[in-house]
py3Dmol code that shows the C-alpha trace and the ligand (Angstrom):
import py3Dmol

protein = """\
ATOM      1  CA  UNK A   1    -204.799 -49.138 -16.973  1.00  0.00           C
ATOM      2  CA  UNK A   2    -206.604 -50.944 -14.440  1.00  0.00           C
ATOM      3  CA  UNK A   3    -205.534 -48.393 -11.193  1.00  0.00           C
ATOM      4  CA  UNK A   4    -206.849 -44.808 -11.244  1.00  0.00           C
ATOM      5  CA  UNK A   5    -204.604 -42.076 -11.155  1.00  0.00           C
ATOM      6  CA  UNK A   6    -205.798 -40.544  -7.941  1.00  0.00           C
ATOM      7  CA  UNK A   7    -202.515 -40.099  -6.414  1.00  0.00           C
ATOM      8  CA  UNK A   8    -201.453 -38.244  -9.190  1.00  0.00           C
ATOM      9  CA  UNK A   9    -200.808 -34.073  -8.084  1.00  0.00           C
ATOM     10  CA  UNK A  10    -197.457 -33.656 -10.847  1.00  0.00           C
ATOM     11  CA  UNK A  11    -195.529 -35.007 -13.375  1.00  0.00           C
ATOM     12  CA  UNK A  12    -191.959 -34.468 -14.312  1.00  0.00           C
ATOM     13  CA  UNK A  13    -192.361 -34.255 -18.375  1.00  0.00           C
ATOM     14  CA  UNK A  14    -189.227 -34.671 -20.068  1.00  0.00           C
ATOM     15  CA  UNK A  15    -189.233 -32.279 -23.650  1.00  0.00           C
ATOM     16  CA  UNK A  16    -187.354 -34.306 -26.865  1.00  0.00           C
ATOM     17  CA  UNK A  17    -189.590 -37.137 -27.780  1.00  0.00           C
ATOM     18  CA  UNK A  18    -192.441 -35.374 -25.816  1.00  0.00           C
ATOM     19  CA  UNK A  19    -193.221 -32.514 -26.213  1.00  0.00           C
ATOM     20  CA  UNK A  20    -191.331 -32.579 -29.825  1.00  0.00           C
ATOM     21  CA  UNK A  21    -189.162 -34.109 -32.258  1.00  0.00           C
ATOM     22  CA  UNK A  22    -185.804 -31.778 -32.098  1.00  0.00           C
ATOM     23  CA  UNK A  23    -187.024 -28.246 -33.650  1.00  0.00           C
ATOM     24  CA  UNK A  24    -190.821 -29.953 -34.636  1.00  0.00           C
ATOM     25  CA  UNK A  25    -193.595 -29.317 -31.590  1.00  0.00           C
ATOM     26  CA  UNK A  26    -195.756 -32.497 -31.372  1.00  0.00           C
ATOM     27  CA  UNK A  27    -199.079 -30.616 -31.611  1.00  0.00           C
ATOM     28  CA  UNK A  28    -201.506 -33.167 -29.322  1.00  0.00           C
ATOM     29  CA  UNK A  29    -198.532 -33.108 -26.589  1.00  0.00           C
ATOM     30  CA  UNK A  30    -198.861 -29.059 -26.248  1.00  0.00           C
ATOM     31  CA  UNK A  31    -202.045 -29.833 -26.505  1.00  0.00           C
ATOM     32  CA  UNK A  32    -202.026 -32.357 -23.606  1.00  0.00           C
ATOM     33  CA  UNK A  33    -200.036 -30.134 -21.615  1.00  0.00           C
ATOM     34  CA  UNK A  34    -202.637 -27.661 -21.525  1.00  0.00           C
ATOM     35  CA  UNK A  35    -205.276 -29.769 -20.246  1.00  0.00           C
ATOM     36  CA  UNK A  36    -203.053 -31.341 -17.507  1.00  0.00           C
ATOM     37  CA  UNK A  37    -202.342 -27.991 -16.484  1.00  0.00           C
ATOM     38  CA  UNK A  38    -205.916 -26.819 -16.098  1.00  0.00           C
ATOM     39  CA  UNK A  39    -206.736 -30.090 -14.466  1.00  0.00           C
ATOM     40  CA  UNK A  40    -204.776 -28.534 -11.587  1.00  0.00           C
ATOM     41  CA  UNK A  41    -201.544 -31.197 -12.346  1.00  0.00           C
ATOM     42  CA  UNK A  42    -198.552 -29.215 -11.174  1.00  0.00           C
ATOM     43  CA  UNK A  43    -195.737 -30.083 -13.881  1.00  0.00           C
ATOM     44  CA  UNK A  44    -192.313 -29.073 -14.331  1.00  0.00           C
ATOM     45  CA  UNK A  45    -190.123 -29.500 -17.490  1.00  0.00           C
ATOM     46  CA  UNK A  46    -186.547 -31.484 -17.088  1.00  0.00           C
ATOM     47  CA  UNK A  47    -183.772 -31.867 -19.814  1.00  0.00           C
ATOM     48  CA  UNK A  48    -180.422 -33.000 -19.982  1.00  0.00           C
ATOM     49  CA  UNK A  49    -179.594 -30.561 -22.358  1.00  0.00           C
ATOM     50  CA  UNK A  50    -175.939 -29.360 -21.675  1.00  0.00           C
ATOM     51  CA  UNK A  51    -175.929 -26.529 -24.177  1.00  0.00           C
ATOM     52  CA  UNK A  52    -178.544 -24.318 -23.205  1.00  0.00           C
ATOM     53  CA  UNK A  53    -179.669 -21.635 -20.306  1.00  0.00           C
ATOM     54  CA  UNK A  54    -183.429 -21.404 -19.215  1.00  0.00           C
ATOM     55  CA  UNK A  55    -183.556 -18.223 -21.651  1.00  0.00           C
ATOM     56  CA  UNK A  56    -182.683 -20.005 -24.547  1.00  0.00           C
ATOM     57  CA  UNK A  57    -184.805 -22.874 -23.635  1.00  0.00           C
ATOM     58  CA  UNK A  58    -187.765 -20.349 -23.019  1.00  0.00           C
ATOM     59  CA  UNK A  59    -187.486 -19.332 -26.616  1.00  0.00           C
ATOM     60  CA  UNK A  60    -187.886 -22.778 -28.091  1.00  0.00           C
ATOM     61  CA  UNK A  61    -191.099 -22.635 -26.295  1.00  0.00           C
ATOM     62  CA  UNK A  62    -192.457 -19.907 -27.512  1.00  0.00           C
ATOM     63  CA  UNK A  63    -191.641 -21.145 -31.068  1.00  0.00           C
ATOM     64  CA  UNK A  64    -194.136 -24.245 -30.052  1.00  0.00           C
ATOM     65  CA  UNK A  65    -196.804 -21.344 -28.803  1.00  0.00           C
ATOM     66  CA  UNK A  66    -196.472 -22.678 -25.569  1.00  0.00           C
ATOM     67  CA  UNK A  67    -195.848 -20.177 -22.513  1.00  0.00           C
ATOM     68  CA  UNK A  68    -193.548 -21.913 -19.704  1.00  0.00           C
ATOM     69  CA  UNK A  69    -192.027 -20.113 -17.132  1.00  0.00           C
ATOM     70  CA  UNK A  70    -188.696 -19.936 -15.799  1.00  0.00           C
ATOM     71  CA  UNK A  71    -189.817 -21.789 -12.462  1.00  0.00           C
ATOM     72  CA  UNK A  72    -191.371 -24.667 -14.648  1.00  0.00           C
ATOM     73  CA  UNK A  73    -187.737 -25.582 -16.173  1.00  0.00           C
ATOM     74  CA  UNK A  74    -185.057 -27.769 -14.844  1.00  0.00           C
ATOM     75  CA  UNK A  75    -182.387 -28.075 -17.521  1.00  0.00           C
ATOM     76  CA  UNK A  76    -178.972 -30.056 -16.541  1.00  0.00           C
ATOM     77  CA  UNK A  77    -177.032 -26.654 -17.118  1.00  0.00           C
ATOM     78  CA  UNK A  78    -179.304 -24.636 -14.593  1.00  0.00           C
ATOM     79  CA  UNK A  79    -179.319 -27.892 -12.505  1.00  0.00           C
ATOM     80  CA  UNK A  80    -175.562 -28.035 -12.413  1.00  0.00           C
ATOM     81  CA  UNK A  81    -175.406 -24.355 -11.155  1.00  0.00           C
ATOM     82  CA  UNK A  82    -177.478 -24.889  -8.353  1.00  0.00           C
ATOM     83  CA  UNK A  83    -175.876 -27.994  -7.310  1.00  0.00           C
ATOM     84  CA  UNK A  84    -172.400 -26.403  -7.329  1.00  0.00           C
ATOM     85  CA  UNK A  85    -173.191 -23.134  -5.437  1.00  0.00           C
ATOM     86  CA  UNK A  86    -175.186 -24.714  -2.948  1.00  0.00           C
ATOM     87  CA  UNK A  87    -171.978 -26.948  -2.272  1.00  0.00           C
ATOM     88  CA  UNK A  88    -169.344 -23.792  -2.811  1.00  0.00           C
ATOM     89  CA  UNK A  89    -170.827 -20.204  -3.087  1.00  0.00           C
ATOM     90  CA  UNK A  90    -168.842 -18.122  -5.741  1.00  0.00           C
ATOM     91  CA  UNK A  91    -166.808 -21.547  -6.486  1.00  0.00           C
ATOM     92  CA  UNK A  92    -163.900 -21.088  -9.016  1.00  0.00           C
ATOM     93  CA  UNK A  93    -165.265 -22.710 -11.925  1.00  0.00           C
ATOM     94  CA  UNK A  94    -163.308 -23.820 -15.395  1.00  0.00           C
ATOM     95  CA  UNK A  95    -166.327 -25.191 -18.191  1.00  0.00           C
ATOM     96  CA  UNK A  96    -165.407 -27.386 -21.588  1.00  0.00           C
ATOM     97  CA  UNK A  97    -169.366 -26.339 -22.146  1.00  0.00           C
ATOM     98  CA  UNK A  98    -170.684 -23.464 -24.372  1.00  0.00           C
ATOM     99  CA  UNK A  99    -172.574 -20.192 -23.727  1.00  0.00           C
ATOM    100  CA  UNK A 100    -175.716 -21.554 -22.121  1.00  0.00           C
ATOM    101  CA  UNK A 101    -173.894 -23.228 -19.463  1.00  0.00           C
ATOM    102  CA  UNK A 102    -171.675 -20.435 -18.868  1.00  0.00           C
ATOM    103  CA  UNK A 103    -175.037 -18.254 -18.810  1.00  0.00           C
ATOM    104  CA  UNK A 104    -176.418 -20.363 -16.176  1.00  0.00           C
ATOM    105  CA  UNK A 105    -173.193 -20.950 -13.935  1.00  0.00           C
ATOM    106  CA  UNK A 106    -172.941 -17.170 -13.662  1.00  0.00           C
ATOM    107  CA  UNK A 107    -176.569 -17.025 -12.769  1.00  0.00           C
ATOM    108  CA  UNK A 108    -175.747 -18.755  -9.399  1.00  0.00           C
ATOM    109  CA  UNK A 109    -172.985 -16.816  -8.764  1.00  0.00           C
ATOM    110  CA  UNK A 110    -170.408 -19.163  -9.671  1.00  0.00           C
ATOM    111  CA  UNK A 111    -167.409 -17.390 -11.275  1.00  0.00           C
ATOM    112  CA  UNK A 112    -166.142 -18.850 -14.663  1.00  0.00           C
ATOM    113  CA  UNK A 113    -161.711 -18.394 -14.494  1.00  0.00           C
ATOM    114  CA  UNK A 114    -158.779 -19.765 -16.597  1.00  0.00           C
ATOM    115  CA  UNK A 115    -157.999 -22.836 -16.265  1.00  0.00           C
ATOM    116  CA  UNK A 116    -154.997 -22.851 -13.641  1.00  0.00           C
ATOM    117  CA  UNK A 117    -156.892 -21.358 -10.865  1.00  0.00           C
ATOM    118  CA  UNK A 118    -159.763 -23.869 -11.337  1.00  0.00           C
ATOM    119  CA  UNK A 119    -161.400 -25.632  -8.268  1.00  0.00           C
ATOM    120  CA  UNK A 120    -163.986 -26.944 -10.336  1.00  0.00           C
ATOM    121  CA  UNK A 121    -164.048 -28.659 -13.554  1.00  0.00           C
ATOM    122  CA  UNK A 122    -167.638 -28.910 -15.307  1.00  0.00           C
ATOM    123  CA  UNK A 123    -168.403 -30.756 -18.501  1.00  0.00           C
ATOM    124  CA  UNK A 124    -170.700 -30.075 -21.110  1.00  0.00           C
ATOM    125  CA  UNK A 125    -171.077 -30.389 -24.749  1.00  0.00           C
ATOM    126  CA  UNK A 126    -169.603 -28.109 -26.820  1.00  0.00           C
ATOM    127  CA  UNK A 127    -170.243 -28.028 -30.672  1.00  0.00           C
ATOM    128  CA  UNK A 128    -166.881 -25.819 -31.067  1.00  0.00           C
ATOM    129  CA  UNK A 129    -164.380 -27.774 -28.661  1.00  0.00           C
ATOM    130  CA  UNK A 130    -161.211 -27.789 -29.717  1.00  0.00           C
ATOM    131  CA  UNK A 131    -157.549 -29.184 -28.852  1.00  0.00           C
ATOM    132  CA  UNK A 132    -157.329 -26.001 -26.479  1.00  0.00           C
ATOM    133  CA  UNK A 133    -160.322 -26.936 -24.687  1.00  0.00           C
ATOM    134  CA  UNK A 134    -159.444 -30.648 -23.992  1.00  0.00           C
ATOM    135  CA  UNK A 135    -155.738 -29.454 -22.442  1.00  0.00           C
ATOM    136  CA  UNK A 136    -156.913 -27.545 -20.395  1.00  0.00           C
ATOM    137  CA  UNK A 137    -159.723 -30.386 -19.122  1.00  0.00           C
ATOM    138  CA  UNK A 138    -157.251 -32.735 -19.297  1.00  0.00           C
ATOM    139  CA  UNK A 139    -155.103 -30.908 -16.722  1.00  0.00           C
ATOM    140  CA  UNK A 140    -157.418 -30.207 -14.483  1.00  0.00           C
ATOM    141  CA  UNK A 141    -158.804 -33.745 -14.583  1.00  0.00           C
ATOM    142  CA  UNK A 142    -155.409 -34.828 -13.112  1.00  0.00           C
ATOM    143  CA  UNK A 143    -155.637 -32.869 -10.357  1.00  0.00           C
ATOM    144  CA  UNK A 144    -157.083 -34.417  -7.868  1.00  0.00           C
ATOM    145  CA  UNK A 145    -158.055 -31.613  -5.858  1.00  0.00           C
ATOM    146  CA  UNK A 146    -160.241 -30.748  -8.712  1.00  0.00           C
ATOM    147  CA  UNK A 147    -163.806 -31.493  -8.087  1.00  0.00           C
ATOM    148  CA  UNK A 148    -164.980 -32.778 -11.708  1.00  0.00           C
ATOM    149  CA  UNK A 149    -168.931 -32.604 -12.447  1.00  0.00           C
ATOM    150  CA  UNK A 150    -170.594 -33.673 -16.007  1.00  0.00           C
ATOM    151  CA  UNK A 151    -173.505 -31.863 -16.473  1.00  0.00           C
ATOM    152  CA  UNK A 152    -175.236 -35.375 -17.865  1.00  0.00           C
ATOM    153  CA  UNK A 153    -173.550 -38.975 -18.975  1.00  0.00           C
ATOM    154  CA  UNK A 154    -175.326 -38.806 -22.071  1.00  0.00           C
ATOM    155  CA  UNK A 155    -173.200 -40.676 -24.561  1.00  0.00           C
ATOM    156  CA  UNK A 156    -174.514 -40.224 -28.123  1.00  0.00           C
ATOM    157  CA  UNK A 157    -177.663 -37.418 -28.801  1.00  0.00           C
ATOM    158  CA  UNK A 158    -180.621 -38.342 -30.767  1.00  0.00           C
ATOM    159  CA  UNK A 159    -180.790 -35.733 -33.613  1.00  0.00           C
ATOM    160  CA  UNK A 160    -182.826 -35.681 -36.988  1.00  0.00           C
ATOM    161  CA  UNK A 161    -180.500 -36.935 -39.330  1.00  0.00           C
ATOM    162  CA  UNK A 162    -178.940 -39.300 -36.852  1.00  0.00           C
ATOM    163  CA  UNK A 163    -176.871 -39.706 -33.769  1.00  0.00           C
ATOM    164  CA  UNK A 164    -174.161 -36.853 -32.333  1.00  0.00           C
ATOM    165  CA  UNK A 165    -171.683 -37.069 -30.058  1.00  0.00           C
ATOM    166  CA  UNK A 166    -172.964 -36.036 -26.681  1.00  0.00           C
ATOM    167  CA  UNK A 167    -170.746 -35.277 -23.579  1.00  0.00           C
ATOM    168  CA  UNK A 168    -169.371 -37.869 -23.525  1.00  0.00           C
ATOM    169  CA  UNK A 169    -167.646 -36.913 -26.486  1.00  0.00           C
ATOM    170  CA  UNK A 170    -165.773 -35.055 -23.613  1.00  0.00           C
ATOM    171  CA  UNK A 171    -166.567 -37.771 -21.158  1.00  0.00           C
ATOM    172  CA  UNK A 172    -164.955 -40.536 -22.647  1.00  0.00           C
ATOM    173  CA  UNK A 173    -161.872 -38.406 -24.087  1.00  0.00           C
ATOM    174  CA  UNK A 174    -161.054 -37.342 -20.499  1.00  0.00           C
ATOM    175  CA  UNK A 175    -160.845 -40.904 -19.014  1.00  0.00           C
ATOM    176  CA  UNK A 176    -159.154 -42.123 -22.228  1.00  0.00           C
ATOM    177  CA  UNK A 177    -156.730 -39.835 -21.181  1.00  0.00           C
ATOM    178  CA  UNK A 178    -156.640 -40.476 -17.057  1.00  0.00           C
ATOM    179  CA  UNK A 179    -158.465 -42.915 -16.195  1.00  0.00           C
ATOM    180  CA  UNK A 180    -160.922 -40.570 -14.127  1.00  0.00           C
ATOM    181  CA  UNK A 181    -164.714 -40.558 -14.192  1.00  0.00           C
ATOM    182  CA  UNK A 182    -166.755 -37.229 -13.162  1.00  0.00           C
ATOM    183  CA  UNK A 183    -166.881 -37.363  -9.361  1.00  0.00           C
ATOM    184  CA  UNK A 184    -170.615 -36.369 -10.227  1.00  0.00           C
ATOM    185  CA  UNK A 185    -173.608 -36.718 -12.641  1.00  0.00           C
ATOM    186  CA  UNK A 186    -176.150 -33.861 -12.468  1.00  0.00           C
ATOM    187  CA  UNK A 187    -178.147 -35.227 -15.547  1.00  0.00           C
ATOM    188  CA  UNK A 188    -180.915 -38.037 -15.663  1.00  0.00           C
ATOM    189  CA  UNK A 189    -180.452 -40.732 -14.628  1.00  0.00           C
ATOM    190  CA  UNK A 190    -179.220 -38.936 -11.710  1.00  0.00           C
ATOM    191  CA  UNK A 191    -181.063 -38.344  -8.898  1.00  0.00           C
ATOM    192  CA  UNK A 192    -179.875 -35.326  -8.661  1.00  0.00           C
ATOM    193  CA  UNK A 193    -181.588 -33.454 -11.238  1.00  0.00           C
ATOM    194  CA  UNK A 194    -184.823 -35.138 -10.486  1.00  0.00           C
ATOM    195  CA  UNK A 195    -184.529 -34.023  -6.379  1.00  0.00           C
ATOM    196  CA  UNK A 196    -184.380 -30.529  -8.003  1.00  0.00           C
ATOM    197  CA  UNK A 197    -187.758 -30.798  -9.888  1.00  0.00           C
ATOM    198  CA  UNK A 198    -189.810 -32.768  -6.857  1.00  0.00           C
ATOM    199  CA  UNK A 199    -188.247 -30.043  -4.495  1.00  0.00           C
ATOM    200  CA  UNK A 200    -189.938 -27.532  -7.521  1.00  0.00           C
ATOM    201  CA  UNK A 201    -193.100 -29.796  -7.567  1.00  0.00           C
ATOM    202  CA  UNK A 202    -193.337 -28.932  -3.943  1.00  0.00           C
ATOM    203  CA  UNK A 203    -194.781 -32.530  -3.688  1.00  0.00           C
ATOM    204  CA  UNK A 204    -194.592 -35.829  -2.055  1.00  0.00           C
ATOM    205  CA  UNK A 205    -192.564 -38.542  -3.946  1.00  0.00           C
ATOM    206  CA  UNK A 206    -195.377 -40.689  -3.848  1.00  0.00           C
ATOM    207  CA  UNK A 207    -197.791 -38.132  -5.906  1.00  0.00           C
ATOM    208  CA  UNK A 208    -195.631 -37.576  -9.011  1.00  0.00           C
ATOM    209  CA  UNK A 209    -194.449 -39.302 -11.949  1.00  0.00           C
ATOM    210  CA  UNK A 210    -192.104 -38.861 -14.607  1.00  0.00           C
ATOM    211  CA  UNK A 211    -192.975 -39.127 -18.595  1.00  0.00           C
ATOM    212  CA  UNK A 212    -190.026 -39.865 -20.523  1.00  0.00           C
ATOM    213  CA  UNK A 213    -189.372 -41.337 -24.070  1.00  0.00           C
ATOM    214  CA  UNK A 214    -185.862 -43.059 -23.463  1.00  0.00           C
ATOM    215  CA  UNK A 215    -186.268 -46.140 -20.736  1.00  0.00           C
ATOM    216  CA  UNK A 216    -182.300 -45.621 -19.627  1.00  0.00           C
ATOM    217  CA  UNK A 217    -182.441 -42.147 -18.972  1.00  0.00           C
ATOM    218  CA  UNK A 218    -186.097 -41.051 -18.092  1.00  0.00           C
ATOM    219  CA  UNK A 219    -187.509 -44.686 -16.415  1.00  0.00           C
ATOM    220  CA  UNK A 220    -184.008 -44.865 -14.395  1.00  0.00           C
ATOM    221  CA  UNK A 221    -184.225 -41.367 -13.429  1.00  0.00           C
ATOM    222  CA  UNK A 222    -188.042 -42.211 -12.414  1.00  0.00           C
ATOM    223  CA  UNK A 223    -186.520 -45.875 -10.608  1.00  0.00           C
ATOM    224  CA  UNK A 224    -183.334 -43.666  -8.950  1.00  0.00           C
ATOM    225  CA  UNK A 225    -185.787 -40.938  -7.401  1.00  0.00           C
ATOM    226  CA  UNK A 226    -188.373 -43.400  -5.902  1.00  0.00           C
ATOM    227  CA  UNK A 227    -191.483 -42.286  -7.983  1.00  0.00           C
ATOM    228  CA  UNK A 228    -193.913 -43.373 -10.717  1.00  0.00           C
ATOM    229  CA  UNK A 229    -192.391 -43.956 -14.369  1.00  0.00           C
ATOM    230  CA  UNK A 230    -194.505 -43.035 -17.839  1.00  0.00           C
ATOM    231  CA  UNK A 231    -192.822 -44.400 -20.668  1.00  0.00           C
ATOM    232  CA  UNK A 232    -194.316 -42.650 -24.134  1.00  0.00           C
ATOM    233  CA  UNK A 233    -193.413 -44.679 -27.127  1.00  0.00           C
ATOM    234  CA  UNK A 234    -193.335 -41.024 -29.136  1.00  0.00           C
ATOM    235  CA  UNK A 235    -189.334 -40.705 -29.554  1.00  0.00           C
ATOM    236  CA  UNK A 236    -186.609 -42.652 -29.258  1.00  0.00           C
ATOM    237  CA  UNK A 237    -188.587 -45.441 -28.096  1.00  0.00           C
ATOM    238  CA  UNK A 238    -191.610 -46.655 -30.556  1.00  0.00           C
ATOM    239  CA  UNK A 239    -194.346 -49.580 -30.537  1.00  0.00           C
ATOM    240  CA  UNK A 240    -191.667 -51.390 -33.045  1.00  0.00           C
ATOM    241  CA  UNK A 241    -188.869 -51.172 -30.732  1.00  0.00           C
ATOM    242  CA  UNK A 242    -190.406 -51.060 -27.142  1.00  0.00           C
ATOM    243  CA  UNK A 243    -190.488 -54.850 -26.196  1.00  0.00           C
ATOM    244  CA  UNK A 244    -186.801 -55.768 -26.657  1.00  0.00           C
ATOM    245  CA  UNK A 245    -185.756 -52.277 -25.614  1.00  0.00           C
ATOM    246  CA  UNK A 246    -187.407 -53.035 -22.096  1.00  0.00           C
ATOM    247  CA  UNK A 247    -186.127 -56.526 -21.979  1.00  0.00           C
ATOM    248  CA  UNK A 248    -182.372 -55.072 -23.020  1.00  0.00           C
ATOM    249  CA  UNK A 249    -182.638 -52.742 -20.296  1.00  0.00           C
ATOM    250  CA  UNK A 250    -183.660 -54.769 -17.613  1.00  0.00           C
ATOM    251  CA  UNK A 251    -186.027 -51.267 -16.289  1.00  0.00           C
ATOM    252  CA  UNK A 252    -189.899 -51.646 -16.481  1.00  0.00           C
ATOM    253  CA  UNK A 253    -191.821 -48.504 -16.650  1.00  0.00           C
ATOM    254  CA  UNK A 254    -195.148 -48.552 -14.263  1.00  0.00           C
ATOM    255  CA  UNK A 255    -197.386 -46.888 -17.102  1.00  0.00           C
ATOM    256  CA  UNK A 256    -197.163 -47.382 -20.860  1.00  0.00           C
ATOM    257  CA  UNK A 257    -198.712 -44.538 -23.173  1.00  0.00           C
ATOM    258  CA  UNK A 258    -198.360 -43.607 -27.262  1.00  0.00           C
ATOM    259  CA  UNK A 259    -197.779 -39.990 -26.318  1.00  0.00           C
ATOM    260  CA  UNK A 260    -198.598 -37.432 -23.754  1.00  0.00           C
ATOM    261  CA  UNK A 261    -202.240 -36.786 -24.981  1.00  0.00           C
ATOM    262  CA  UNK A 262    -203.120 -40.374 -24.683  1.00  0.00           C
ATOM    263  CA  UNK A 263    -201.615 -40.263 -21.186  1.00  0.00           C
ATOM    264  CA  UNK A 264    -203.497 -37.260 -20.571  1.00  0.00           C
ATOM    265  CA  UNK A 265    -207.040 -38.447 -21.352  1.00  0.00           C
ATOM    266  CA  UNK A 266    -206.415 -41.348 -19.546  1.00  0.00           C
ATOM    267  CA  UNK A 267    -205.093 -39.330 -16.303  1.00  0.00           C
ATOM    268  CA  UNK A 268    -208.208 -36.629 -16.349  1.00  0.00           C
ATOM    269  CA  UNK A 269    -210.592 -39.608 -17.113  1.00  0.00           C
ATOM    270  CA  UNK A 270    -209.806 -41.618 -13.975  1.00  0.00           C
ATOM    271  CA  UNK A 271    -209.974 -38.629 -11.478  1.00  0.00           C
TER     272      UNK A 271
END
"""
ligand_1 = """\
1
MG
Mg -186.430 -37.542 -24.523
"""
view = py3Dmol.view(width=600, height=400)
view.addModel(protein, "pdb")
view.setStyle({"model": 0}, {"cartoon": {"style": "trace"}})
view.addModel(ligand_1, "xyz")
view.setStyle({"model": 1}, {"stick": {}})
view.zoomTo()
view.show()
């Protein structure tokens, strides 16, 4: 890199392709995170994960023998909370999603009802949907007067032994069905979640950066929120599959790295 890194005061570090590889901690990355931390780099975790609460997520953490706070998290579920209540205190909310969502809707005061007396409709993943679930949904998603928010547009999800469906399991069932896309996307490449973390930051846009492993989510999200992009090729995207993969996607990151801890010597170096 030719430019130094001066402006640099946070970083918005995305966790699967990171910080790990699903359930495995990528040792140098923790490793890295330390040293960005104690280099005075303010940073705040963000995930799209529609499953889990803060709590749960805190746990995984702890597994990688790393401790993170509850103020250095911004998951989509937690996200989605905040964006609700601050729109409708105590909204009426019906969720396709599982326990960690519900967790984290309740946390904000939202209150989780049967379907009929819905005003919003919020969808996550859920490993255990059934027919049930996706009646109910698919009656509230022809209601107009329904305000319907997907907690992120991921389509498929990255796991070990191959892709899973992602929300938009539920996504694309429900406009199968009607015809109706969310009315909002909390989820990266939303700008949404990312105003969230830079409010956390407590920074200028123009002094953070996101790291990311996936150019359409993390990049975009980066583009969409008007600040610096870090593409790691440690995850979904690789040395092998980085050039068409940019060139597919039309989105070029600002900063190129192999993982977080070559980012991070190459930060602390330059300051
Ligand atoms: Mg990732």
């Amino acid at each position: 890199m030719m430019d130094g890194f001066d402006w640099l005061r946070g970083l918005i570090l995305d966790i699967d392709g990171v910080i790990s590889r699903g359930r495995k901690p990528l040792p140098e990355a923790i490793e890295a995170y330390k040293m960005l931390k104690e280099a005075g780099i303010k940073i705040v975790f963000v995930s799209n994960n529609s499953t889990r609460s803060r709590r749960i997520m805190m746990g995984r953490f702890r597994e990688f023998g790393m401790e993170v706070g509850e103020e250095e998290l911004i998951i989509a579920t937690h996200a989605t909370a905040v964006y609700i209540s601050r729109e409708r205190k105590n909204a009426r909310v019906y969720t396709t999603g599982e326990e960690g969502l519900k967790e984290e809707l309740r946390n904000e005061g939202l209150r989780i009802v049967d379907y009929r007396d819905a005003e919003y409709l919020v969808v996550g993943s859920n490993r255990g949907i059934n027919f049930q679930i996706f009646t109910e949904a698919l009656r509230l998603c022809l209601n107009e007067e329904v305000r319907y928010v997907a907690v992120n547009p991921d389509r498929v999800f990255p796991a070990e032994d191959g892709p899973i469906p992602g929300t938009g399991l539920v996504i694309g069932a429900l406009y199968w069905m009607t015809g109706r896309e969310p009315d909002v996307i909390i989820g990266k490449p939303s700008r949404i979640i990312m105003d969230q973390a830079i409010e956390r930051l407590g920074l200028r846009r123009e002094e953070v950066g996101i790291v990311g492993d996936q150019i359409e989510v993390d990049v975009l999200a980066g583009k969409n929120a008007g600040i610096k992009t870090f593409l790691v090729l440690s995850g979904v995207t690789n040395k092998d599959n980085y050039e068409e993969r940019v060139k597919r996607s039309g989105v070029e990151p600002d900063f190129v790295f192999s993982d977080l801890y070559e980012l991070a010597h190459s930060v602390l170096a330059s300051k």
